[in-house]
C-alpha positions as CSV (number, residue, x, y, z in Angstrom):
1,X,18.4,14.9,2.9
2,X,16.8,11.9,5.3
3,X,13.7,12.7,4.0
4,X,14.7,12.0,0.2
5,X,16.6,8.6,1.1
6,X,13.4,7.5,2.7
7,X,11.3,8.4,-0.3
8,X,13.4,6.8,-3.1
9,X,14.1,3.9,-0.5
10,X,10.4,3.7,-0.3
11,X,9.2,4.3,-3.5
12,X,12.3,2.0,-5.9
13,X,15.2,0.7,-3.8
14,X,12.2,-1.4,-1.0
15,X,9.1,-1.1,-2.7
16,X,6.5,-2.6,-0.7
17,X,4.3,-4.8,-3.0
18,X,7.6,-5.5,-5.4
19,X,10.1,-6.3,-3.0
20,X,8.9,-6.4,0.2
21,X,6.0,-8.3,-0.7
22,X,2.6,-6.9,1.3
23,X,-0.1,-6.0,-0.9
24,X,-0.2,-8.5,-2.9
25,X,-3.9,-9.3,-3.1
26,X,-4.9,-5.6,-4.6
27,X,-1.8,-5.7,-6.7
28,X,-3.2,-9.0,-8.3
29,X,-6.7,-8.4,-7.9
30,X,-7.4,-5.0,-9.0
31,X,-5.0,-4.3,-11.3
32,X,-6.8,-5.1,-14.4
33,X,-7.4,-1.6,-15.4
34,X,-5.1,1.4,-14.8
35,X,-8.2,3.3,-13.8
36,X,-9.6,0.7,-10.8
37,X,-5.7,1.3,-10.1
38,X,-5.5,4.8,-9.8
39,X,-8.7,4.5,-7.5
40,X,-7.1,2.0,-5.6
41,X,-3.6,3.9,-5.1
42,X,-5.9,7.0,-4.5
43,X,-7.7,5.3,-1.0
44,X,-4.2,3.0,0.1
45,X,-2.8,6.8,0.3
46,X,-5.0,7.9,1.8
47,X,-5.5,5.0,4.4
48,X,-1.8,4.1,4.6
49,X,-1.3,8.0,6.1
50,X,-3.6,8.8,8.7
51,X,-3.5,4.9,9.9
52,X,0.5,5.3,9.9
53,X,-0.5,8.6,12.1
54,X,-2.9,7.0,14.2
55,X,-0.7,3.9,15.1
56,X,2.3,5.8,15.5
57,X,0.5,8.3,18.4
58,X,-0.8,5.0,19.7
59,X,2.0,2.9,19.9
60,X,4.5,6.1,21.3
61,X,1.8,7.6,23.7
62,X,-0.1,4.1,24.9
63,X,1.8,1.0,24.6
64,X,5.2,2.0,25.2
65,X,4.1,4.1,29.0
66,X,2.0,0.9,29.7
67,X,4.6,-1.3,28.1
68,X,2.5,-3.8,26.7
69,X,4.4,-3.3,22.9
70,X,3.9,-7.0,22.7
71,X,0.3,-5.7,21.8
72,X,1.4,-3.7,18.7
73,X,0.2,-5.6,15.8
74,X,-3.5,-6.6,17.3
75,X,-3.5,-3.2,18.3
76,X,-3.0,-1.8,15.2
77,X,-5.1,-4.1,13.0
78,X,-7.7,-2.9,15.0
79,X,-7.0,0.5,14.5
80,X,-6.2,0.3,10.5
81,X,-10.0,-1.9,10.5
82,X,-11.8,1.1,12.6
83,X,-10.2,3.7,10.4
84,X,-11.6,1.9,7.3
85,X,-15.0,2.1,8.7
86,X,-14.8,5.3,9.9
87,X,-13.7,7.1,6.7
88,X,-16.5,4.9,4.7
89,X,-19.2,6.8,7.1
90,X,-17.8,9.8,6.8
91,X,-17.4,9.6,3.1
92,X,-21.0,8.3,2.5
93,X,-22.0,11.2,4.2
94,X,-19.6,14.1,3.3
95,X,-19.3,13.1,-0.2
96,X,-21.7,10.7,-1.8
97,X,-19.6,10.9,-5.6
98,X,-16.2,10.4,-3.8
99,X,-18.4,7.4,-2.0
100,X,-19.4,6.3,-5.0
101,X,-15.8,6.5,-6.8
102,X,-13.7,4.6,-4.1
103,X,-16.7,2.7,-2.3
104,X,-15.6,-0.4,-3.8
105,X,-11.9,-0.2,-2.9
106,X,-12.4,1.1,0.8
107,X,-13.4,-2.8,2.5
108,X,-10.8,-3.7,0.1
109,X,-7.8,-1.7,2.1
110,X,-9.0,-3.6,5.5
111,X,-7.2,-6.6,4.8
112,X,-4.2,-4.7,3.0
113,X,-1.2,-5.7,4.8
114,X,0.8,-3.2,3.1
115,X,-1.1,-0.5,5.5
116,X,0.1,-2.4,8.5
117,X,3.2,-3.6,7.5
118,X,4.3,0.3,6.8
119,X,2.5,0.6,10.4
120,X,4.6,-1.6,11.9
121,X,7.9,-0.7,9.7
122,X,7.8,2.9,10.8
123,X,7.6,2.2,14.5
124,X,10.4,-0.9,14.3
125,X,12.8,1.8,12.1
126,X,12.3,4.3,15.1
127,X,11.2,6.8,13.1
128,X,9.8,10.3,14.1
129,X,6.3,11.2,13.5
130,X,7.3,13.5,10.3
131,X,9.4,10.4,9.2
132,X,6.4,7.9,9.6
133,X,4.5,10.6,7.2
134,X,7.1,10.3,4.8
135,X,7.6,6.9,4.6
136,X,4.0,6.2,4.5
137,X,3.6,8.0,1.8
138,X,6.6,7.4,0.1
139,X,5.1,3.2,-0.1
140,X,1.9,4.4,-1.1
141,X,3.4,6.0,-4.3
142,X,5.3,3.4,-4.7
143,X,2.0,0.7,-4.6
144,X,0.4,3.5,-6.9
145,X,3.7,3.0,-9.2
146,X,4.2,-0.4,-9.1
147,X,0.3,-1.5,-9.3
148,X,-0.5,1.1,-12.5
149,X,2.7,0.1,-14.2
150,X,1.4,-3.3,-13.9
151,X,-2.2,-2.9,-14.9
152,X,-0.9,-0.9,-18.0
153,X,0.9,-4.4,-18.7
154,X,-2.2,-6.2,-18.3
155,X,-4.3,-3.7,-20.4
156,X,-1.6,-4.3,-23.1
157,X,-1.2,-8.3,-22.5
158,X,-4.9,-8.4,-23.4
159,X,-4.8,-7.3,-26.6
160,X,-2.1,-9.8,-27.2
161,X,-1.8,-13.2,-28.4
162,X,-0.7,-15.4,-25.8
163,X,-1.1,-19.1,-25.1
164,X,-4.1,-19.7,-23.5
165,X,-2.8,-21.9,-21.1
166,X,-1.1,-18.3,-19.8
167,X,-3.4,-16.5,-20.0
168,X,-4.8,-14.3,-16.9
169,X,-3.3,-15.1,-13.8
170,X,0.2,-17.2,-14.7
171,X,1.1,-14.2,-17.5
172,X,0.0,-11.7,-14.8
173,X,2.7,-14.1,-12.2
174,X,5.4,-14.2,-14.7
175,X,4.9,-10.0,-15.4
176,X,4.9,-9.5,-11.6
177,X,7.8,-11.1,-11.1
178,X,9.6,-9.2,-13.7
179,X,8.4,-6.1,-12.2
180,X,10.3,-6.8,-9.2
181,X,13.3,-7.8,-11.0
182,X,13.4,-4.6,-12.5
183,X,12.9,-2.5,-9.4
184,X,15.6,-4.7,-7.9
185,X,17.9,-3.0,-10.4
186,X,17.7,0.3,-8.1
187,X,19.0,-1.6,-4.9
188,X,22.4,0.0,-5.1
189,X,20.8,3.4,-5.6
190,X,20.5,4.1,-1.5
């Protein structure tokens, strides 16, 4: 039953681009078109778990024994940026076409901070590692959610006639912020 609180906490009730606010650059940025969304949602997942993993084992097995936690958010920036660059080497080299298809969105994910801020979220809600897997995932479909919803908004705003003085960026602003009105409707939910 703890895991399903932390997934609809993760994914509606505290969504991480919508409500708490990290990941706002992709969210803006690459949400033009569901399908550069998808792709996006697609690499944050996969990123957002195994750094989650990584910097969980880190932070429980090496900064607490040495107890220098003080070192926790350098510590895992650095980890989240070597993980980026490893899985871009191993995915130019493993799989050239799933290279090709989320190449683009990979550098993107380095400066993220919704993968460190779950990072650092899971550790300061003292959760286990099965937990931090959860919940990492659990924000990651809820960036997927909240950033394809969005770029399906866009697609559609395009085709309509707005002011041009709102066009682009404020519209995509004032939709944004509507979003997260909307998912502040399931607040009493958990």
């Amino acid at each position: 039953m703890e895991y399903i609180i932390i997934i609809i906490s993760a994914v509606f009730v505290n969504n991480i681009v919508l409500l708490k606010f990290l990941g706002l650059c992709p969210f803006i940025g690459v949400s033009n078109k569901v399908e550069t969304s998808i792709g996006m949602t697609g690499a944050v997942t996969f990123v957002m778990v195994i750094a989650t993993i990584v910097t969980y084992l880190l932070y429980q097995y090496v900064l607490v024994p040495l107890g220098i936690t003080f070192m926790r958010t350098i510590t895992f920036i650095l980890v989240i940026a070597s993980l980026v660059q490893m899985v871009e080497i191993m995915l130019k080299k493993v799989s050239p076409p799933l290279y090709q298809a989320l190449g683009i969105f990979l550098p993107l994910i380095t400066t993220n901070c919704a993968v460190l801020g779950v990072a650092v979220l899971a550790v300061q809600n003292d959760f286990n590692l099965i937990e931090s897997v959860v919940f990492a995932t659990a924000n990651a479909i809820g960036f997927g959610i909240a950033i394809v919803v969005f770029a399906g908004i866009r697609e559609q705003l395009d085709l309509m006639n707005i002011p041009t003085a709102m066009k682009g960026v404020p519209i995509a602003f004032v939709v944004a912020g509507l979003l997260a009105l909307a998912f502040l409707g399931f607040s009493g939910i958990v």
